[in-house]
HTML snippet that shows the backbone in 3Dmol.js (N, CA, C, O; Angstrom):
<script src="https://3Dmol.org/build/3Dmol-min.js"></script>
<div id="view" style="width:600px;height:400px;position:relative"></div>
<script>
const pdb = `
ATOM      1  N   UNK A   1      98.820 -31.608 -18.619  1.00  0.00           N
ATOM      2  CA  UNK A   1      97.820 -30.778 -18.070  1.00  0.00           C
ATOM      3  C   UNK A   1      96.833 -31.606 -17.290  1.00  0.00           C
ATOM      4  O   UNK A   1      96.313 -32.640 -17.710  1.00  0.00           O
ATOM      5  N   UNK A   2      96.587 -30.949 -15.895  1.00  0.00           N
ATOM      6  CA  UNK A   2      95.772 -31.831 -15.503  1.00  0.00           C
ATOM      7  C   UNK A   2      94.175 -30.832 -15.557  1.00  0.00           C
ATOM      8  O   UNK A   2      93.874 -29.639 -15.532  1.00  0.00           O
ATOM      9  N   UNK A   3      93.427 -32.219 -15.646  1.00  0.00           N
ATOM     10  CA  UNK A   3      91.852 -31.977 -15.981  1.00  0.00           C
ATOM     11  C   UNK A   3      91.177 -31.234 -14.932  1.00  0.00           C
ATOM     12  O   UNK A   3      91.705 -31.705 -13.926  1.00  0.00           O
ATOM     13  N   UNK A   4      90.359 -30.387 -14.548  1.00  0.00           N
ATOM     14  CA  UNK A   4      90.051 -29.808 -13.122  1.00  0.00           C
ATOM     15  C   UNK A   4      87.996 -30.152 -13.568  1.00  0.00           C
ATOM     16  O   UNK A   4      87.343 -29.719 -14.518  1.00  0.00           O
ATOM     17  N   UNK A   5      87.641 -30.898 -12.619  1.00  0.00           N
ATOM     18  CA  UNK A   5      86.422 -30.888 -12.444  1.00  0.00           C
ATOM     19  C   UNK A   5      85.490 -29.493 -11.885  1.00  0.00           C
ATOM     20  O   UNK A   5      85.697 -28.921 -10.815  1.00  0.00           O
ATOM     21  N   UNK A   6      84.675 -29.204 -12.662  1.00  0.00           N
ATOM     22  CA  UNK A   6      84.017 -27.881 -11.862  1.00  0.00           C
ATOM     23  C   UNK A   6      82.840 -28.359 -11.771  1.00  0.00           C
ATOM     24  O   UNK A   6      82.294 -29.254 -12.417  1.00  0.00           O
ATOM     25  N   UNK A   7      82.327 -27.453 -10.595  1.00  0.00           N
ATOM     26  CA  UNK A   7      80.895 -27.809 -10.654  1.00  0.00           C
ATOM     27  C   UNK A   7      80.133 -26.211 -10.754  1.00  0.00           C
ATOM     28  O   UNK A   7      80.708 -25.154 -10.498  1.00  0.00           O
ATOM     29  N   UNK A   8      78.621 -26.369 -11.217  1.00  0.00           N
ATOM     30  CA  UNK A   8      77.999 -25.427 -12.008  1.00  0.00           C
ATOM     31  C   UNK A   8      77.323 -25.384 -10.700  1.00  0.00           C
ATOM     32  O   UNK A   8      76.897 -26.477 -10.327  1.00  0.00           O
ATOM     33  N   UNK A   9      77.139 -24.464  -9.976  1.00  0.00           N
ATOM     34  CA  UNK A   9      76.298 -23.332  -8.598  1.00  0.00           C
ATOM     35  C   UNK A   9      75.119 -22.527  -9.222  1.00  0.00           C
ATOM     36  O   UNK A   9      75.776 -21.820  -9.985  1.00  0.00           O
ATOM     37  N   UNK A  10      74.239 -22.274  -9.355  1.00  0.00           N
ATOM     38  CA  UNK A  10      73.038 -21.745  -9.456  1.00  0.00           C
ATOM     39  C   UNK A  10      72.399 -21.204  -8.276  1.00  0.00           C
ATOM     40  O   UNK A  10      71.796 -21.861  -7.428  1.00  0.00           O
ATOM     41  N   UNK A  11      72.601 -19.801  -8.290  1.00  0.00           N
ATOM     42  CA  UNK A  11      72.091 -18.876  -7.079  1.00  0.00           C
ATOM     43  C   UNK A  11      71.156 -18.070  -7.497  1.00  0.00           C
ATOM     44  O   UNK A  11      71.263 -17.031  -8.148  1.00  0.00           O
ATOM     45  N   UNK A  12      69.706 -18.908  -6.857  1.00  0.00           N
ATOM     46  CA  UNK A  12      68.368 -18.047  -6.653  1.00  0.00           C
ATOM     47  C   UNK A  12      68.766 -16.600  -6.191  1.00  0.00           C
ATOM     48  O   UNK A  12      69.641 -16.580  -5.326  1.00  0.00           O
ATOM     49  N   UNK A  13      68.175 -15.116  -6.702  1.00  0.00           N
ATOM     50  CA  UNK A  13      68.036 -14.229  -5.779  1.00  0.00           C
ATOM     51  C   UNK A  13      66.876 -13.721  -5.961  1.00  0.00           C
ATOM     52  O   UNK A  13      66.565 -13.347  -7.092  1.00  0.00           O
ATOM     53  N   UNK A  14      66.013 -13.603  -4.917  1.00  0.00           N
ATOM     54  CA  UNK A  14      64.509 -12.941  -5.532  1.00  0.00           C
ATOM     55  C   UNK A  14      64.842 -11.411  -5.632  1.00  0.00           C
ATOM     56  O   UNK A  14      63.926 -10.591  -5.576  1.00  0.00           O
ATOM     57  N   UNK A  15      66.167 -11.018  -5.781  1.00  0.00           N
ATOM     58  CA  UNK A  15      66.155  -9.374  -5.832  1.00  0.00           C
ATOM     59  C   UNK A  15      65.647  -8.717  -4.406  1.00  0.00           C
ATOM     60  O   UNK A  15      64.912  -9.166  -3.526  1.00  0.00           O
ATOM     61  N   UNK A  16      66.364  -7.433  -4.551  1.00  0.00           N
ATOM     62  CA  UNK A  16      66.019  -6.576  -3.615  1.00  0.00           C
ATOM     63  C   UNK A  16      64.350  -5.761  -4.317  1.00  0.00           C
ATOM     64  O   UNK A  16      63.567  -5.758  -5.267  1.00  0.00           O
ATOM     65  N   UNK A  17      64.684  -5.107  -2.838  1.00  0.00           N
ATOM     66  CA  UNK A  17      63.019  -4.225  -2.606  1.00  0.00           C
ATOM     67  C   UNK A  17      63.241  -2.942  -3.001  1.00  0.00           C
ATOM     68  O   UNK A  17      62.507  -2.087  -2.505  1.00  0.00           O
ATOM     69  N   UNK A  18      64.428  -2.461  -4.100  1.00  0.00           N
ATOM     70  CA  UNK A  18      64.844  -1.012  -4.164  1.00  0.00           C
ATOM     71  C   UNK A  18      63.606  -0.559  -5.314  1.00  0.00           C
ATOM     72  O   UNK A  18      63.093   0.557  -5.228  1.00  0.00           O
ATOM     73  N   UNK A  19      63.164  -1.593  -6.449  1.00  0.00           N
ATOM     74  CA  UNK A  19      62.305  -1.394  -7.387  1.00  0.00           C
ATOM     75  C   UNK A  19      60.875  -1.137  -6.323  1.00  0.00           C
ATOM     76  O   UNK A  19      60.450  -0.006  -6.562  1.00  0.00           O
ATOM     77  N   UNK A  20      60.258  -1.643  -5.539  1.00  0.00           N
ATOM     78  CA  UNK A  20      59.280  -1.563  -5.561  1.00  0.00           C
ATOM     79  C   UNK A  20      59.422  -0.307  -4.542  1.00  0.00           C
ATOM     80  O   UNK A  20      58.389   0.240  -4.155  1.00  0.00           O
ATOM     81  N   UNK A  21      60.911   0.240  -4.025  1.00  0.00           N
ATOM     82  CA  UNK A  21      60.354   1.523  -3.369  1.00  0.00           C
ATOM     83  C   UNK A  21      60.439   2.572  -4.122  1.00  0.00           C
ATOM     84  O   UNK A  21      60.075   3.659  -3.674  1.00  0.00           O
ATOM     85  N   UNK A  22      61.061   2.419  -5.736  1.00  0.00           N
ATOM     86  CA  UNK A  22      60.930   3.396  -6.387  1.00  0.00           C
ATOM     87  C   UNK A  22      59.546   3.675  -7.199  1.00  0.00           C
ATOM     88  O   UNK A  22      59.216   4.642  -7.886  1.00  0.00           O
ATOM     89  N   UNK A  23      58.770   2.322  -6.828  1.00  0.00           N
ATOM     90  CA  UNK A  23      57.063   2.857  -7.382  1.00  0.00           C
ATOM     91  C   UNK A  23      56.660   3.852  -6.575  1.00  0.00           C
ATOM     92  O   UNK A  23      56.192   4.961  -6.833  1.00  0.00           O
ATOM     93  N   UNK A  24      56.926   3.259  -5.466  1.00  0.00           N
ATOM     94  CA  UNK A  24      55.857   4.022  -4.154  1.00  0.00           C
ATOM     95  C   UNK A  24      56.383   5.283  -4.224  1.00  0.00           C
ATOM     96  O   UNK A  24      55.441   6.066  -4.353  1.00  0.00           O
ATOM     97  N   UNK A  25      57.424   5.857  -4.202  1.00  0.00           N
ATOM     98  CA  UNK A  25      57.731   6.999  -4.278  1.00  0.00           C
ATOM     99  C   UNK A  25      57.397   7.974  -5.785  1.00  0.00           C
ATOM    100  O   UNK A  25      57.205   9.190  -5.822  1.00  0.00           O
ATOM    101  N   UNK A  26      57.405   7.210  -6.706  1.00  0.00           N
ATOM    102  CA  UNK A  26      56.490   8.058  -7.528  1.00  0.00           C
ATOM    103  C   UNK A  26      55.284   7.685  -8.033  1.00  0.00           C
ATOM    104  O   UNK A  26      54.924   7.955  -9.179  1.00  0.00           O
ATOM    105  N   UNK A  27      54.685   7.119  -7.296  1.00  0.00           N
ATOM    106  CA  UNK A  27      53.138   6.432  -6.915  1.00  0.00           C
ATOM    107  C   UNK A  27      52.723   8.114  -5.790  1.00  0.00           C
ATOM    108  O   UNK A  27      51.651   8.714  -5.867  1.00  0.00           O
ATOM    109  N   UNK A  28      53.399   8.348  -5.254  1.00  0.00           N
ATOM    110  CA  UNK A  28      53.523   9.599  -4.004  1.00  0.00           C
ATOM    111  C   UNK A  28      53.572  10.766  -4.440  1.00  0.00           C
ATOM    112  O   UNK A  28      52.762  11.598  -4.032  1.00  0.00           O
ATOM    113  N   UNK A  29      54.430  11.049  -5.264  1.00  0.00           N
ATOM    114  CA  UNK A  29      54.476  12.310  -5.733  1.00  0.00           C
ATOM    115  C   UNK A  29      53.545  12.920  -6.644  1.00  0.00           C
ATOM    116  O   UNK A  29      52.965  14.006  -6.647  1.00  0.00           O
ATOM    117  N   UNK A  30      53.565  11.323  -7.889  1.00  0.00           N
ATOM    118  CA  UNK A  30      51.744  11.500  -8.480  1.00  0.00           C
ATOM    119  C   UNK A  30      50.787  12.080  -7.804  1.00  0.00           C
ATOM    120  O   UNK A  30      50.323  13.184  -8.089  1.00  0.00           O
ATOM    121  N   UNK A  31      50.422  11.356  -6.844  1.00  0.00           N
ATOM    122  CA  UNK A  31      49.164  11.701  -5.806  1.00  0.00           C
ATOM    123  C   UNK A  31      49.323  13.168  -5.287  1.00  0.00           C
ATOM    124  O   UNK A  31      48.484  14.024  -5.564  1.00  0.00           O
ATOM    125  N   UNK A  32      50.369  13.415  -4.567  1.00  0.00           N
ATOM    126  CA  UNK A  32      50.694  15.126  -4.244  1.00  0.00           C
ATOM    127  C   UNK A  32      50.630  15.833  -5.274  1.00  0.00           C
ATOM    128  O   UNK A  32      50.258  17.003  -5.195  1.00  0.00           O
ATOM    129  N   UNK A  33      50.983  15.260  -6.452  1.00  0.00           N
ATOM    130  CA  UNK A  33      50.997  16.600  -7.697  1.00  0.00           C
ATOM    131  C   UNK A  33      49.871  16.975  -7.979  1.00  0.00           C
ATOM    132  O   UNK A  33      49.475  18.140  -8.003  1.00  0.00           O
ATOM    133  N   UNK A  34      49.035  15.623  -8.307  1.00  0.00           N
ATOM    134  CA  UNK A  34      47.678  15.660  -8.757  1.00  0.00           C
ATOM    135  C   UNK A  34      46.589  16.016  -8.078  1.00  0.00           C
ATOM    136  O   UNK A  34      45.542  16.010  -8.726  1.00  0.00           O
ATOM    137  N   UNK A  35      46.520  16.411  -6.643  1.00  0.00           N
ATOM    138  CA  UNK A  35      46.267  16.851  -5.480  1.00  0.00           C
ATOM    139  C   UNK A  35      46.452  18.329  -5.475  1.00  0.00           C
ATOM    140  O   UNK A  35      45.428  19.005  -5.376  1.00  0.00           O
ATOM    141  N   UNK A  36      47.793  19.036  -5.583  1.00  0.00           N
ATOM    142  CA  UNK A  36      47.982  20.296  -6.137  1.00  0.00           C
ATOM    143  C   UNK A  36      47.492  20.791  -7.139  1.00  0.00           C
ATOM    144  O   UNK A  36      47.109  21.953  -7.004  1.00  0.00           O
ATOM    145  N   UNK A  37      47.359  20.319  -8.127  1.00  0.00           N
ATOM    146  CA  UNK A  37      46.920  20.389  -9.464  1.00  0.00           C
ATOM    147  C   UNK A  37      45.286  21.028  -9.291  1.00  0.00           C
ATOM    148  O   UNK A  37      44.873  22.116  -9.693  1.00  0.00           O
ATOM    149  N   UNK A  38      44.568  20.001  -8.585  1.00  0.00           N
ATOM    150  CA  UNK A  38      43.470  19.437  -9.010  1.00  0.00           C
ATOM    151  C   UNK A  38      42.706  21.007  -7.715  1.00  0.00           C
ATOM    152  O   UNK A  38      41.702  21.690  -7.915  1.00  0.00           O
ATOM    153  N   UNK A  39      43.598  21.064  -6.622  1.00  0.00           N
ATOM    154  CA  UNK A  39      42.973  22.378  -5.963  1.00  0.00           C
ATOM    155  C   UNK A  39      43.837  23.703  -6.130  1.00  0.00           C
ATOM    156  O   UNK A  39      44.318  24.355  -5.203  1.00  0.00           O
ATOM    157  N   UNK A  40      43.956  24.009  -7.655  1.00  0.00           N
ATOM    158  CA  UNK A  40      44.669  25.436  -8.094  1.00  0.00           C
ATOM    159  C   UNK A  40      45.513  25.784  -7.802  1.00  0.00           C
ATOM    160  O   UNK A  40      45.744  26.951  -8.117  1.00  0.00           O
ATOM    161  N   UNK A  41      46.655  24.962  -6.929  1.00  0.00           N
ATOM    162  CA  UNK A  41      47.668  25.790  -6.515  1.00  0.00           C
ATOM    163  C   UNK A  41      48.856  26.081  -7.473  1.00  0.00           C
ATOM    164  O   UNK A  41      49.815  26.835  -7.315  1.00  0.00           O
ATOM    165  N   UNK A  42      48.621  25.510  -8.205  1.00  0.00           N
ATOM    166  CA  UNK A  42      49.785  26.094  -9.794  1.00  0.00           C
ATOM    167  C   UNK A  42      48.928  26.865 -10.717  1.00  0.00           C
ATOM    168  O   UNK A  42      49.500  27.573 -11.546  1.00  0.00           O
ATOM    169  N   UNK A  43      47.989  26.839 -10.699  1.00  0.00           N
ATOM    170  CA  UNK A  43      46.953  27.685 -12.020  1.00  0.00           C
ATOM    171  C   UNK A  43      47.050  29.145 -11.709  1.00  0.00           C
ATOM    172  O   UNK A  43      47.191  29.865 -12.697  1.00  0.00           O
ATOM    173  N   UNK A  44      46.986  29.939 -10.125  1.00  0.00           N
ATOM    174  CA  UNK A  44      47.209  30.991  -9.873  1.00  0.00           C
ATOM    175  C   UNK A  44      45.753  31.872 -10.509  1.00  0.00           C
ATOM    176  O   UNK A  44      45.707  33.090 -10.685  1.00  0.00           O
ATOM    177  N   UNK A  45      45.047  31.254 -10.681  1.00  0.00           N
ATOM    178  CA  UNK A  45      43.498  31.571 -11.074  1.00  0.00           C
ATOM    179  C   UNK A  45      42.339  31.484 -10.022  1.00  0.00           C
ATOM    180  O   UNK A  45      42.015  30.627  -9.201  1.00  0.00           O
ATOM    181  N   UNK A  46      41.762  32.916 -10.432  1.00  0.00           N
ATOM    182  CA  UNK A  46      40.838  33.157  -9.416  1.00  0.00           C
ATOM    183  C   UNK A  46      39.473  32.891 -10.082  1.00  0.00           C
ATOM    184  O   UNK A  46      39.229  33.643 -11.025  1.00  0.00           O
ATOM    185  N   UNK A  47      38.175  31.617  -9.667  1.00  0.00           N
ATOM    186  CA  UNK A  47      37.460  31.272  -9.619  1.00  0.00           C
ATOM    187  C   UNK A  47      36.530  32.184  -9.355  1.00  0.00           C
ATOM    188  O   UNK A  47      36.364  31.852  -8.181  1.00  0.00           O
ATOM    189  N   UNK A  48      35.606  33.290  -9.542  1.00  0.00           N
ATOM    190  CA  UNK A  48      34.577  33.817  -8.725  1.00  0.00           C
ATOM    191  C   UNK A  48      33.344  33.853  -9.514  1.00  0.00           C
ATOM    192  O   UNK A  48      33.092  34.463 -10.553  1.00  0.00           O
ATOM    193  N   UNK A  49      32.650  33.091  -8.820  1.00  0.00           N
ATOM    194  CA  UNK A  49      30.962  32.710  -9.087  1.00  0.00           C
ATOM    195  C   UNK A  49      30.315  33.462  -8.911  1.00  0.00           C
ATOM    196  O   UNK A  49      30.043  33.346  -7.716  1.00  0.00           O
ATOM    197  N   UNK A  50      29.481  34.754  -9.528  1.00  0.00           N
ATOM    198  CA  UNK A  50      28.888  35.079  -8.907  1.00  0.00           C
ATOM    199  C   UNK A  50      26.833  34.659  -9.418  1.00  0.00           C
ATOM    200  O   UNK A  50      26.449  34.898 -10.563  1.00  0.00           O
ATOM    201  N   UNK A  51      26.162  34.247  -8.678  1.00  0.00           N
ATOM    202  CA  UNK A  51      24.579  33.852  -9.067  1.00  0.00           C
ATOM    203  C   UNK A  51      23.844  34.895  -8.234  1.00  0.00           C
ATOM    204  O   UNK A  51      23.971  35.240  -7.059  1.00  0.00           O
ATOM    205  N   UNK A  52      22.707  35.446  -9.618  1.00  0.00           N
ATOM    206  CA  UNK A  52      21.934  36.286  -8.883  1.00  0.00           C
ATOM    207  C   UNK A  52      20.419  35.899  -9.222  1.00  0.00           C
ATOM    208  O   UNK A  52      20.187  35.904 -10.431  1.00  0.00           O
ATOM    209  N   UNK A  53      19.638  35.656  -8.622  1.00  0.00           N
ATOM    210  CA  UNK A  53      18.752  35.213  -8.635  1.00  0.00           C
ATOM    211  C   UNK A  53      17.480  36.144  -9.322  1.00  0.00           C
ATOM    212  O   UNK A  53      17.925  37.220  -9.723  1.00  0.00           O
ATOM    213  N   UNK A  54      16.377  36.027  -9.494  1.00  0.00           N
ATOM    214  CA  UNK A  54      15.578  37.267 -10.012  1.00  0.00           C
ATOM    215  C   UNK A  54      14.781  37.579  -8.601  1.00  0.00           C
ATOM    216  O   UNK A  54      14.546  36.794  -7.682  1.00  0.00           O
ATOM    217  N   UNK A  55      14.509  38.693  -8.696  1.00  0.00           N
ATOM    218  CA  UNK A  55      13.574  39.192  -7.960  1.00  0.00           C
ATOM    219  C   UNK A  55      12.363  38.176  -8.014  1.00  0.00           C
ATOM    220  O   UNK A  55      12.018  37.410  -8.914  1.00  0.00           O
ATOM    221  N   UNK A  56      11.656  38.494  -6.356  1.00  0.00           N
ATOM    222  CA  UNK A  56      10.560  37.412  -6.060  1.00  0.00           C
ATOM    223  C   UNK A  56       9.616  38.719  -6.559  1.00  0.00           C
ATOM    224  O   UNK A  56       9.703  39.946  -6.524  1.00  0.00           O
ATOM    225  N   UNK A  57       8.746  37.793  -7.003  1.00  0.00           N
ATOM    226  CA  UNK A  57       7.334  38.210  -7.074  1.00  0.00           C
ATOM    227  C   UNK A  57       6.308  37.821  -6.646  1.00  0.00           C
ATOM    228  O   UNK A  57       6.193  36.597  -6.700  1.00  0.00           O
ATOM    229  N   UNK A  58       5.150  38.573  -6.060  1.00  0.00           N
ATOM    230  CA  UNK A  58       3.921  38.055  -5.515  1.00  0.00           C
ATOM    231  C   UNK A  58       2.746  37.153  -6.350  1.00  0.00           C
ATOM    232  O   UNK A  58       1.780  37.808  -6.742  1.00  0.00           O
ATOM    233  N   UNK A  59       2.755  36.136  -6.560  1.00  0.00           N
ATOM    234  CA  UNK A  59       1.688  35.324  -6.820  1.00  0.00           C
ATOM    235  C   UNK A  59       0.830  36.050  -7.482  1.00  0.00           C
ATOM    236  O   UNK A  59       0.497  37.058  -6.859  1.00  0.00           O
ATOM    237  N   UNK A  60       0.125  35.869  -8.971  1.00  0.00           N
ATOM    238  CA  UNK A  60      -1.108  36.851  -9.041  1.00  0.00           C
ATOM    239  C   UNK A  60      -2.644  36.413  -8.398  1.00  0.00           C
ATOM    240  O   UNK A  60      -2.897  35.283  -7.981  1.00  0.00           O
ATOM    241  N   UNK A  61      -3.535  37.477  -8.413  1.00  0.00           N
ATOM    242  CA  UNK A  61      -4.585  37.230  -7.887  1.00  0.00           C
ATOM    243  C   UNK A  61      -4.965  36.061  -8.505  1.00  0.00           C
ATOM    244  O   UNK A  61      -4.562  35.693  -9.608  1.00  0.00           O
ATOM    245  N   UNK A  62      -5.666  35.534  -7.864  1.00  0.00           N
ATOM    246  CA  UNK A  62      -6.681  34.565  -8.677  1.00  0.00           C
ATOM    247  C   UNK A  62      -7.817  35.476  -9.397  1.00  0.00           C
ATOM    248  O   UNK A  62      -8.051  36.604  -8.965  1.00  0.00           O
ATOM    249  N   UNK A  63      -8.664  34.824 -10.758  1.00  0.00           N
ATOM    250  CA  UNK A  63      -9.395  35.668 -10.938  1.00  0.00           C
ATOM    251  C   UNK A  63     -10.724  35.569 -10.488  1.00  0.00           C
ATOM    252  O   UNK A  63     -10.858  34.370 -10.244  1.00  0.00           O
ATOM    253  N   UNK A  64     -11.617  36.052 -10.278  1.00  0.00           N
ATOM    254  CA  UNK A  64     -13.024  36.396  -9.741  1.00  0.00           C
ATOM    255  C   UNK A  64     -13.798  35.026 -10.541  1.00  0.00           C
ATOM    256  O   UNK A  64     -13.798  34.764 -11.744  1.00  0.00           O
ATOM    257  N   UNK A  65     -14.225  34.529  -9.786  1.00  0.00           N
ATOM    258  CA  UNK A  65     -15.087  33.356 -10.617  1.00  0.00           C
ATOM    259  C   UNK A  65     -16.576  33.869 -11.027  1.00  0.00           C
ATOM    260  O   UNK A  65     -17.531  34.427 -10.486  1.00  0.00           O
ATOM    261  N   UNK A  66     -16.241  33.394 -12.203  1.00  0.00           N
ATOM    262  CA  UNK A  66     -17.261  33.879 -13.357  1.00  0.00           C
ATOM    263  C   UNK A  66     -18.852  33.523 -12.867  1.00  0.00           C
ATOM    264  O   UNK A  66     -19.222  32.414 -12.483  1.00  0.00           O
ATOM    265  N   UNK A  67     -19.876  34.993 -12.999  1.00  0.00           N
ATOM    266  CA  UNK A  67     -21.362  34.677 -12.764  1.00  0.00           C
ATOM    267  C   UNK A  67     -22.058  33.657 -12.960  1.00  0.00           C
ATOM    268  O   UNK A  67     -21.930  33.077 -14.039  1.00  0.00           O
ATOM    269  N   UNK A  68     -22.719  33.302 -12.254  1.00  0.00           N
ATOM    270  CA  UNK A  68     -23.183  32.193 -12.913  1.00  0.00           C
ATOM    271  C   UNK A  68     -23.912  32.262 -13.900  1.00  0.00           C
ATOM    272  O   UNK A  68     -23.847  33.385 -14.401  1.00  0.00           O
ATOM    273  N   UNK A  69     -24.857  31.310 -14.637  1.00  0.00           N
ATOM    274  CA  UNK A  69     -25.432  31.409 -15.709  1.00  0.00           C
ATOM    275  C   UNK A  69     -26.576  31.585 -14.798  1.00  0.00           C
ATOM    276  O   UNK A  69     -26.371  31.272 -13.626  1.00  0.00           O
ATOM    277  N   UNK A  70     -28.107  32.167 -15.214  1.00  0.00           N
ATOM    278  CA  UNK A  70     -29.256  31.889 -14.998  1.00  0.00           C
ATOM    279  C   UNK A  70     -30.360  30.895 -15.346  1.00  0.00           C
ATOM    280  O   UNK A  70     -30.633  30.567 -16.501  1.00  0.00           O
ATOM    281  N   UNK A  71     -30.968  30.446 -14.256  1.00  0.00           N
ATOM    282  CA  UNK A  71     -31.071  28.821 -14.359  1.00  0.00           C
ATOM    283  C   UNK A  71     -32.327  28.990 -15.413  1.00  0.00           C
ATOM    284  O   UNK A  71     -33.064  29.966 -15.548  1.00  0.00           O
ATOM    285  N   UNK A  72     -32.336  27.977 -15.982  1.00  0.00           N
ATOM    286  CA  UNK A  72     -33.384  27.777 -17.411  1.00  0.00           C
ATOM    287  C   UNK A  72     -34.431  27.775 -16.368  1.00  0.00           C
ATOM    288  O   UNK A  72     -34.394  27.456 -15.179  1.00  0.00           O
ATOM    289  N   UNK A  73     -35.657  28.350 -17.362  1.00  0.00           N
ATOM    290  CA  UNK A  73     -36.967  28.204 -16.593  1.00  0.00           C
ATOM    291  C   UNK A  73     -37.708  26.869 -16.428  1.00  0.00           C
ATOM    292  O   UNK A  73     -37.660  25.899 -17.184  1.00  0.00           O
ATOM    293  N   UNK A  74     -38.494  27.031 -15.139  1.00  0.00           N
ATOM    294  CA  UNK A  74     -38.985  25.388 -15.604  1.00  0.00           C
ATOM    295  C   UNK A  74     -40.590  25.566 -16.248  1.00  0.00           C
ATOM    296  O   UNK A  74     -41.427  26.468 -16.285  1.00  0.00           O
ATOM    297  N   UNK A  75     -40.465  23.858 -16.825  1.00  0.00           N
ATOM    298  CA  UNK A  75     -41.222  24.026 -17.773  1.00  0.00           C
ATOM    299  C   UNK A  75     -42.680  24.104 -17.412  1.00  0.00           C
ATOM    300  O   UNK A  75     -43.027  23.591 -16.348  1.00  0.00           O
ATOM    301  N   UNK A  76     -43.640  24.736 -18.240  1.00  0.00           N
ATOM    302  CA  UNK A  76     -44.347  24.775 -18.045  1.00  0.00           C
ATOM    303  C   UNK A  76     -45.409  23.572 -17.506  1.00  0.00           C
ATOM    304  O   UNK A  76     -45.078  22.387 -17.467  1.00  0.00           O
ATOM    305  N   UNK A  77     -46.626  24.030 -17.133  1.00  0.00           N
ATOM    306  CA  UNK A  77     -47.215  22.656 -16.598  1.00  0.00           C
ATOM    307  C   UNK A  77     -47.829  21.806 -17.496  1.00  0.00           C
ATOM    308  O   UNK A  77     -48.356  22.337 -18.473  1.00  0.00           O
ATOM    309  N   UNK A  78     -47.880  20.620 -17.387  1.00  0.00           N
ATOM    310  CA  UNK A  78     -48.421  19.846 -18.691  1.00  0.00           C
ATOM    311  C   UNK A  78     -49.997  19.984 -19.078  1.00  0.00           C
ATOM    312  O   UNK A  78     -50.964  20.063 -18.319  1.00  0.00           O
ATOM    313  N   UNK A  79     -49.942  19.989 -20.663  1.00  0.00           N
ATOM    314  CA  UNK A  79     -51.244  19.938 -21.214  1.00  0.00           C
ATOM    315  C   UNK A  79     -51.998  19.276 -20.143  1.00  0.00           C
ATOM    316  O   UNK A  79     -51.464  18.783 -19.149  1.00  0.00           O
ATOM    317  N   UNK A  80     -53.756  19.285 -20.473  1.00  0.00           N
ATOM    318  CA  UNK A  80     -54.156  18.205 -19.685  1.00  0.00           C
ATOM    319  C   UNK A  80     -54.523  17.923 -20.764  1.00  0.00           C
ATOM    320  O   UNK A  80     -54.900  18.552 -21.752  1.00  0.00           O
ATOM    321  N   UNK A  81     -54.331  16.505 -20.403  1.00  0.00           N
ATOM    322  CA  UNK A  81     -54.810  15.381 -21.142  1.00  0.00           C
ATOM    323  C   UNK A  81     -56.101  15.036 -21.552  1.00  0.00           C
ATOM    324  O   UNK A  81     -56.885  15.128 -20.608  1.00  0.00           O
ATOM    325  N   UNK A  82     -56.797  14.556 -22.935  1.00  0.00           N
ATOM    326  CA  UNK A  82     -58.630  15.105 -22.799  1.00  0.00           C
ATOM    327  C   UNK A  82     -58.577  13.688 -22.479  1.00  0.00           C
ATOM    328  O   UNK A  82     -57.525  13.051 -22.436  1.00  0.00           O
ATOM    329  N   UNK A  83     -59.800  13.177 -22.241  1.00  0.00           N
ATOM    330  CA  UNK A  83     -60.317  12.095 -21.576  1.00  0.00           C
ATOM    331  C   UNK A  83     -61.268  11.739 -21.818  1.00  0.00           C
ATOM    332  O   UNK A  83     -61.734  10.768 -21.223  1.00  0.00           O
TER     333      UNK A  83
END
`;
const viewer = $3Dmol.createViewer("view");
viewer.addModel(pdb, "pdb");
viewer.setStyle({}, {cartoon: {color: "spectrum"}});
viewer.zoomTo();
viewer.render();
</script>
């Protein structure tokens, strides 16, 4: 038998790009779903707000400012003084 020398080959492959187009594509559909989702178009629900405000009302009067008091008398004139 004769001996056969082999030699050992080691082949780098950095892989194909099929993985990273299967993110993007459901990286995509996420975004569209969640997009649908997020503006009702599967809920089939009707939103209606309705706000009613109260009636305005007019300010009340102010009230009448109070009489005045009447001013203390003044005082009389001083004793005179004896001297």
């Amino acid at each position: 038998m004769t001996h056969r020398e082999r030699e050992t080959v080691v082949v780098t492959n950095s892989g194909g790009s099929g993985g990273w187009v299967a993110v993007v594509i459901v990286a995509l559909l996420l975004a569209v779903g969640g997009y649908l989702y997020m503006s009702g178009t599967f809920g089939g629900r009707n939103v209606n707000v309705n706000v009613e405000a109260p009636a305005a009302t007019a300010p009340a009067e102010p009230a009448a400012p109070a009489a005045p008091e009447p001013a203390a008398p003044a005082p009389a004139a001083p004793a005179p003084t004896p001297q």
